[in-house]
N, C-alpha and C positions, 0 to 999 in steps of 0.2 A: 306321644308315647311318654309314660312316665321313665323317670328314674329309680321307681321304687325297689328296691332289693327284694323283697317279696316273689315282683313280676318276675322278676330278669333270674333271680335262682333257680327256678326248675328247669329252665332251657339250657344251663351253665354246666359245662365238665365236671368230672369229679377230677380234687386233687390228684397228680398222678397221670392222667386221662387226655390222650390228644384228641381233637375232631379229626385227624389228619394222620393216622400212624402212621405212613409209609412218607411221608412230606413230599414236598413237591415233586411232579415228575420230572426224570432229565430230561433237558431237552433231546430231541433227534438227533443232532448233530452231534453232539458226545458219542450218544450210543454206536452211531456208523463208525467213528473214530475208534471205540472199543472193539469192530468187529473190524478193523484194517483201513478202512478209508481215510486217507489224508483230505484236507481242506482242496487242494489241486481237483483229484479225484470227483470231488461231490461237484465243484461248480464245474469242471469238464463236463459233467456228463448233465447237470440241469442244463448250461448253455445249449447241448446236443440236442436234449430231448424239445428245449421249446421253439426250436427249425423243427420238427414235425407234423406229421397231418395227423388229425382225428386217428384216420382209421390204423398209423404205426402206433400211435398212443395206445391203442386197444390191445393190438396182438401184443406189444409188452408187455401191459399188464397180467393176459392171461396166459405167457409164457412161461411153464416152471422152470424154464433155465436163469429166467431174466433175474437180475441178482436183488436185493431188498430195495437198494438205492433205485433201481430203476422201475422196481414197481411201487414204492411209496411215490418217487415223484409223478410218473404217468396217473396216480388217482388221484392226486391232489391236484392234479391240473385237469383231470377230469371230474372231479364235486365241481371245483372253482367254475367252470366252464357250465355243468347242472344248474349249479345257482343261480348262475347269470350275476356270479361277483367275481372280479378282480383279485381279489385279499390274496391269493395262491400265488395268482401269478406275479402278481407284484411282489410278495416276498421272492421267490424263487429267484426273479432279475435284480431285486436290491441285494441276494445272496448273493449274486456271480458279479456286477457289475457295481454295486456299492448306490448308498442313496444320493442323488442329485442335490447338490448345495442348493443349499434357499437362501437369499439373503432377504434381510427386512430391511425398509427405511423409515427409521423411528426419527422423528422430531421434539426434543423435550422440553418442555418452557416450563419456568420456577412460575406456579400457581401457591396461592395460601390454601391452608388445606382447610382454616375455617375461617371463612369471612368475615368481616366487622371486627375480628379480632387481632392485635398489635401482637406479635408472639417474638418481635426484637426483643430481646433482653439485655439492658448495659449490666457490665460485672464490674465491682470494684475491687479488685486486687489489693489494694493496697492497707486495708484495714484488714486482719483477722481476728477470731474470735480464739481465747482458749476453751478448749471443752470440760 
């Protein structure tokens, strides 16, 4: 791909001009917190929801009493499960239960970063130059 200014000008903003006028969206979790739900509240009730079968996950969903929090989470655990991916439910429980420490064990050895090459340098201190 070039860098010509030519190419890349007709695809570029106008001064002024976002690709994005609204920016990015809030996340979910804000938004709950604007409608009353405290931090307690949301992982109470994902902890609850993911001790359920299939078919309680259904009828909440299509509960119109069921409240927003419990039917966003009952369909994201229902796509995830569609999918046949994780991604849902694994956020959901690093929501409520926090991500699992990883440790690594790194071993570092002082390598030269260019072969055949002396890159010691001795300094003499003790002469300077006036500029």
């Amino acid at each position: 791909m070039s860098n010509n200014k030519e190419y890349i000008l007709p695809f570029s903003w106008p001064k002024g001009k976002s690709g994005n006028p609204n920016g990015r969206p809030r996340k979910f979790v804000c938004q709950l917190k604007e409608m009353g739900y405290n931090k307690q509240d949301i992982n109470t009730t994902i902890e609850n929801m993911m001790a359920m079968t299939l078919n309680e996950l259904a009828d909440i969903y299509k509960d119109e009493h069921a409240t927003i929090l419990e039917r966003t989470i009952a369909n994201a655990m229902r796509k995830s499960l569609e999918k046949g991916t994780l991604y849902s439910l694994e956020t959901l429980i690093s929501r409520v239960h926090g991500v699992p420490t990883q440790t690594v064990n790194q071993t570092i050895t002082e390598k030269p970063i260019f072969n055949g090459i002396d890159i010691n340098v001795t300094t003499d201190n003790s002469a300077s130059e006036n500029i």
